[in-house]
N, CA and C atoms as an extended XYZ file, in Angstrom:
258
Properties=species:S:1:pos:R:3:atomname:S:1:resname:S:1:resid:I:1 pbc="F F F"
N       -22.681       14.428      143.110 N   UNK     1
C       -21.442       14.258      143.867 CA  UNK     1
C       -21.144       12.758      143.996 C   UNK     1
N       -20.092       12.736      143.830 N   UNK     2
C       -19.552       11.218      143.803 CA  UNK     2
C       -19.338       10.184      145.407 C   UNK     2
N       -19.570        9.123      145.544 N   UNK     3
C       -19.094        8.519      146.430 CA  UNK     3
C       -17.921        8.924      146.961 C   UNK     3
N       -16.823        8.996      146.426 N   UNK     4
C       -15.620        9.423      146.909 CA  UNK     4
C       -15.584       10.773      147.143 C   UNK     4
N       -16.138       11.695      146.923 N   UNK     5
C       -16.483       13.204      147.420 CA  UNK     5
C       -16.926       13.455      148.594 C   UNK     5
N       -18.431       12.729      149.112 N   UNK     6
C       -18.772       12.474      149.532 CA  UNK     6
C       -18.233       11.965      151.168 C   UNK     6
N       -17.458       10.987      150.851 N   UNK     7
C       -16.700       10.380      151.971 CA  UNK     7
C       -15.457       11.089      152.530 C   UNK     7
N       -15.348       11.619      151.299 N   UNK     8
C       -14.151       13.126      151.791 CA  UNK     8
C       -14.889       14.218      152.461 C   UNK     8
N       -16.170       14.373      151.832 N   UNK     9
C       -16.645       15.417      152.660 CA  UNK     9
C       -16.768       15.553      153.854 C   UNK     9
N       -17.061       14.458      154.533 N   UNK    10
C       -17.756       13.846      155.535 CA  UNK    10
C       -16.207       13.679      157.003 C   UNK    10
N       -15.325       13.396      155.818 N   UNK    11
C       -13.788       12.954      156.868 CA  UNK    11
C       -13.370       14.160      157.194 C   UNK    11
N       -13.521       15.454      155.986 N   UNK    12
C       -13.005       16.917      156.514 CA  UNK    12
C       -13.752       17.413      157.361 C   UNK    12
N       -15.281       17.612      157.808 N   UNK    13
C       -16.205       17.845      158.432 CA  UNK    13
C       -15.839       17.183      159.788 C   UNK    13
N       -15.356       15.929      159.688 N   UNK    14
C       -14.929       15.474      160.844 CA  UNK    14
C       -13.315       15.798      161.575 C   UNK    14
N       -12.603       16.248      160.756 N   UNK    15
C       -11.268       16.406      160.717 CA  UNK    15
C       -11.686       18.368      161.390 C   UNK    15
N       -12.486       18.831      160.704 N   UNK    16
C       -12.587       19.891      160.463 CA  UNK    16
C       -11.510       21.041      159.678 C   UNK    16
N       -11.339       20.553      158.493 N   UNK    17
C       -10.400       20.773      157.373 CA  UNK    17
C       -11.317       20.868      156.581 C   UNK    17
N       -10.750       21.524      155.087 N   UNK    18
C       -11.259       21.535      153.942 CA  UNK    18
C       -11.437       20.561      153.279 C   UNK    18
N       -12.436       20.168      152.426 N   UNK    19
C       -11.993       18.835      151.651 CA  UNK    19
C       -11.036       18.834      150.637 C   UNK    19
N       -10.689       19.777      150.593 N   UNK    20
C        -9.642       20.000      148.869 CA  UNK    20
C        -7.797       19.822      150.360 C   UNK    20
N        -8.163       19.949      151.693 N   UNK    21
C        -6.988       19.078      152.228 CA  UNK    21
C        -6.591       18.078      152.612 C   UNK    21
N        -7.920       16.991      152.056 N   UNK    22
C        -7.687       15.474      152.733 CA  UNK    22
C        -7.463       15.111      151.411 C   UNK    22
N        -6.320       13.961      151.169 N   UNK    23
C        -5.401       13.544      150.433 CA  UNK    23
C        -5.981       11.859      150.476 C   UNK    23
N        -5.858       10.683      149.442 N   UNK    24
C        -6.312        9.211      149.804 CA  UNK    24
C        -5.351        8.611      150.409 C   UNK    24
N        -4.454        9.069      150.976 N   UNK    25
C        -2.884        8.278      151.353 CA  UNK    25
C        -3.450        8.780      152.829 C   UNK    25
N        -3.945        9.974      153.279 N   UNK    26
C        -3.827       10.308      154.500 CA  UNK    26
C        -4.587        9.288      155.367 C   UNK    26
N        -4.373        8.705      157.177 N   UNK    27
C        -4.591        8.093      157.496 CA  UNK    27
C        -5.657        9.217      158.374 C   UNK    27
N        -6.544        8.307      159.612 N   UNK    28
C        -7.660        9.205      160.154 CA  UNK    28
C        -6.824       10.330      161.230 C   UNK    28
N        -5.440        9.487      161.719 N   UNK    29
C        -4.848       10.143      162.635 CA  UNK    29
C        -3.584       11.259      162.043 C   UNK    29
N        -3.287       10.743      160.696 N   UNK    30
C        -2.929       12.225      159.836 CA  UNK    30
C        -3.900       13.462      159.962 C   UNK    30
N        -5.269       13.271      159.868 N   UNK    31
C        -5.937       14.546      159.602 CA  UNK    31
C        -6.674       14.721      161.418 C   UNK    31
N        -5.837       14.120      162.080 N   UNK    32
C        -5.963       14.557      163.442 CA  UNK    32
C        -7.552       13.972      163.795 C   UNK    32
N        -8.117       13.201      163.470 N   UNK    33
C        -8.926       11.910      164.140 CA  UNK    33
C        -8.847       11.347      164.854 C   UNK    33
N        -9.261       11.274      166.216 N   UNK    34
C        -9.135       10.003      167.368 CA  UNK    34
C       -10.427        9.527      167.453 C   UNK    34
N        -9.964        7.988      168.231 N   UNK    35
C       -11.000        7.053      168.055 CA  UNK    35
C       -12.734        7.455      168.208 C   UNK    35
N       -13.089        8.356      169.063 N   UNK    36
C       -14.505        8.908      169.157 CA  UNK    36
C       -14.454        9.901      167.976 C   UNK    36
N       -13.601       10.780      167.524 N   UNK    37
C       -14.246       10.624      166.004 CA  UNK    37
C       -14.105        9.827      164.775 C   UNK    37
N       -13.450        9.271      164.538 N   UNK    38
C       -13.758        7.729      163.845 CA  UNK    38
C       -15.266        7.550      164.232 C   UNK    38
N       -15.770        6.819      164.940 N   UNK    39
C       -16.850        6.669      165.772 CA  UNK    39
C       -17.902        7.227      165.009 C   UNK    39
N       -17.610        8.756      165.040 N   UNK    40
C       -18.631        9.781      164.549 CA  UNK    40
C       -18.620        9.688      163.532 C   UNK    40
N       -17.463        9.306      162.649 N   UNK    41
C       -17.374        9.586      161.112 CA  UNK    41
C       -18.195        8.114      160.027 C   UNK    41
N       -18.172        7.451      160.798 N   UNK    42
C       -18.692        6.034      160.410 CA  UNK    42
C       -20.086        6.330      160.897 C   UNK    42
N       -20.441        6.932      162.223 N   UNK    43
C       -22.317        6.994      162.007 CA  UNK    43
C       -22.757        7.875      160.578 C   UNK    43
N       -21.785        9.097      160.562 N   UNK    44
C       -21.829       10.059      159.609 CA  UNK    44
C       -22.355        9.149      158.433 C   UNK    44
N       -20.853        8.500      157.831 N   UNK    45
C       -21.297        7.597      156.595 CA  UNK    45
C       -22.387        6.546      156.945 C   UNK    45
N       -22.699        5.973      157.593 N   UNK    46
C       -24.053        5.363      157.822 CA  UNK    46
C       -25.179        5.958      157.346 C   UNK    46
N       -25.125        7.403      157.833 N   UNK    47
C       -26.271        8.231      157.819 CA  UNK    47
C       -26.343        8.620      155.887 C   UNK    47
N       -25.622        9.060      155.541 N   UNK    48
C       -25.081        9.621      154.337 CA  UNK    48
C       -25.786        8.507      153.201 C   UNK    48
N       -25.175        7.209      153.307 N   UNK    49
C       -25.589        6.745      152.358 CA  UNK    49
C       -26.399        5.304      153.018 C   UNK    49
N       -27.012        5.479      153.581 N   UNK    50
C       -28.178        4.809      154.196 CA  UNK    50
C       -27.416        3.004      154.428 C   UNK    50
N       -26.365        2.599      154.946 N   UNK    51
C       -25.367        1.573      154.823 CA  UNK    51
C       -25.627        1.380      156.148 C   UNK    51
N       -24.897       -0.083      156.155 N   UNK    52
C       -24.516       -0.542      158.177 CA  UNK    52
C       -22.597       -0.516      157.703 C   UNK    52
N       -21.888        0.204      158.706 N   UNK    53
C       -20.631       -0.362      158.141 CA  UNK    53
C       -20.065       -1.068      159.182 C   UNK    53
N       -19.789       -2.215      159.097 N   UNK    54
C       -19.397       -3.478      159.637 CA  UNK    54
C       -18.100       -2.850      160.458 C   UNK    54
N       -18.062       -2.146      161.626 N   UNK    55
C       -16.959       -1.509      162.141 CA  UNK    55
C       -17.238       -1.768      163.709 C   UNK    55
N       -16.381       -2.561      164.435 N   UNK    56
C       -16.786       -2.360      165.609 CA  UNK    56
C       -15.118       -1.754      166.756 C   UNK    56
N       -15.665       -0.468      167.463 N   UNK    57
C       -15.002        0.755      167.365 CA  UNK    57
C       -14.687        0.442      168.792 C   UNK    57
N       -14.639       -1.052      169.574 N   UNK    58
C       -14.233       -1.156      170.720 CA  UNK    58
C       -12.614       -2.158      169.973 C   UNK    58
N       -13.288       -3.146      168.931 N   UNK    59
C       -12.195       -3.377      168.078 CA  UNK    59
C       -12.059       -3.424      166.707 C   UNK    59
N       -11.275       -2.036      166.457 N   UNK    60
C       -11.108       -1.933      165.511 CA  UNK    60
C       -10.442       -2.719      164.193 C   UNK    60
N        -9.212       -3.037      164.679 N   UNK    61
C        -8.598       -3.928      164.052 CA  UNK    61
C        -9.252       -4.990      164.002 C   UNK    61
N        -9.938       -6.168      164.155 N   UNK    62
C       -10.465       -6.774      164.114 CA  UNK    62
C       -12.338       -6.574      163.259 C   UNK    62
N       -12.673       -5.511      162.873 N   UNK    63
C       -13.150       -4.994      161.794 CA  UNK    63
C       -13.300       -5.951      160.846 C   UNK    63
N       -14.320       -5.481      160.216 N   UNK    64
C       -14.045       -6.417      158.181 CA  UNK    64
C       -14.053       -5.022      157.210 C   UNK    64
N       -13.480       -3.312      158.085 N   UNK    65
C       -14.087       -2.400      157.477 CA  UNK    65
C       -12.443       -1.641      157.785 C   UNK    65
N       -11.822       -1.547      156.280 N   UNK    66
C       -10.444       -1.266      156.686 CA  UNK    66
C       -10.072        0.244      156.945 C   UNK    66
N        -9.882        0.767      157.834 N   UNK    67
C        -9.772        2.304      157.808 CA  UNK    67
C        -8.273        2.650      158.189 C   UNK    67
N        -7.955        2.301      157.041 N   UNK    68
C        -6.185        2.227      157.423 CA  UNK    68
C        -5.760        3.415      156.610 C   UNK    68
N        -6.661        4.075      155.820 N   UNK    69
C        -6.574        5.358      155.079 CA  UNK    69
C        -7.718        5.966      154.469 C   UNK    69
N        -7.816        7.160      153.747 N   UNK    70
C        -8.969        7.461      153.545 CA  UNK    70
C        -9.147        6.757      151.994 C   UNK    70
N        -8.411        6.610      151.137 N   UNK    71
C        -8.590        5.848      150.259 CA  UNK    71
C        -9.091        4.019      150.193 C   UNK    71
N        -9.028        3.455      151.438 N   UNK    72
C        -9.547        2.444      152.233 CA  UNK    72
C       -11.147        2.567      152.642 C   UNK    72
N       -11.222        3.860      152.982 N   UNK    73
C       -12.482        4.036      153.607 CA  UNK    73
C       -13.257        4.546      152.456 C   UNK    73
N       -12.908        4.975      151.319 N   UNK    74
C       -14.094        5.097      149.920 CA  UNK    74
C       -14.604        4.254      149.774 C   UNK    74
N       -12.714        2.942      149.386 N   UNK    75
C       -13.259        2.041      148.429 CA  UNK    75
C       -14.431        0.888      149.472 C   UNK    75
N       -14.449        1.215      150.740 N   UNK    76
C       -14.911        0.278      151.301 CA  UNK    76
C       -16.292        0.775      151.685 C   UNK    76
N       -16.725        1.804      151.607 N   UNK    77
C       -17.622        2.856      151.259 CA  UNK    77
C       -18.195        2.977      150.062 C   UNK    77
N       -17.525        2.422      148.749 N   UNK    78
C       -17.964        2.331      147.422 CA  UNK    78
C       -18.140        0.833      147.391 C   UNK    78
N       -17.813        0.063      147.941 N   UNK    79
C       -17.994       -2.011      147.984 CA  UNK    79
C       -19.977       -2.012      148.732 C   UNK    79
N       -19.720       -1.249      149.918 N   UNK    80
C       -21.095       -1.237      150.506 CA  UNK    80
C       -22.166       -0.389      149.866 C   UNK    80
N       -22.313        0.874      148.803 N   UNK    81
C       -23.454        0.990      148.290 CA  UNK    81
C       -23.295       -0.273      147.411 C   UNK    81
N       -22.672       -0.502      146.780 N   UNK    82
C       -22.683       -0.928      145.547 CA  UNK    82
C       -23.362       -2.222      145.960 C   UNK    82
N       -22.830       -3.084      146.973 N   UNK    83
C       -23.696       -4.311      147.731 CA  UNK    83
C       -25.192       -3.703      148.365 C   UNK    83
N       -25.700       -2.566      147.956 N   UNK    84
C       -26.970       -1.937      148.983 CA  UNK    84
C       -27.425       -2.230      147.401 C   UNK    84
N       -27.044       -2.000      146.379 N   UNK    85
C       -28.040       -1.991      145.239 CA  UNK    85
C       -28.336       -3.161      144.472 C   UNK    85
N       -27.658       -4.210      145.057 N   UNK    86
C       -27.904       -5.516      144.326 CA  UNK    86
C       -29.328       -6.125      144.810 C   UNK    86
């Protein structure tokens, strides 16, 4: 399973949707996400692929971890293994 599967899996589980209904355009609060699950969904991916993700969830915006969509949150999800294997 791919990184990007993966991180979908993890956003529908949190969304509690299918993964074949989260879309990369959709944002966390499209698939009905509020900030404590965000929260959850980032320990999730922590846990998942053994990462720290640079997110701090008192301020978000101010982040270096862009979750402005779910296609944001792969590629930034695919930047951090890829920096875990160097």
């Amino acid at each position: 399973m791919s990184v990007k599967d993966r991180v979908i899996r993890i956003i529908a589980e949190q969304a509690m949707i299918e993964p074949s209904d989260v879309t990369m355009t959709d944002t966390m609060a499209d698939l009905g996400i509020d900030s404590m699950g965000l929260v959850e969904c980032i320990f999730a991916l922590e846990e998942e692929f053994d990462i720290e993700v640079p997110f701090n969830a008192n301020e978000p915006q101010k982040s270096d971890f862009d979750i402005s969509s779910v296609a944001s949150v792969v590629d930034g999800i695919e930047r951090l293994v890829a920096l875990q294997k160097d």
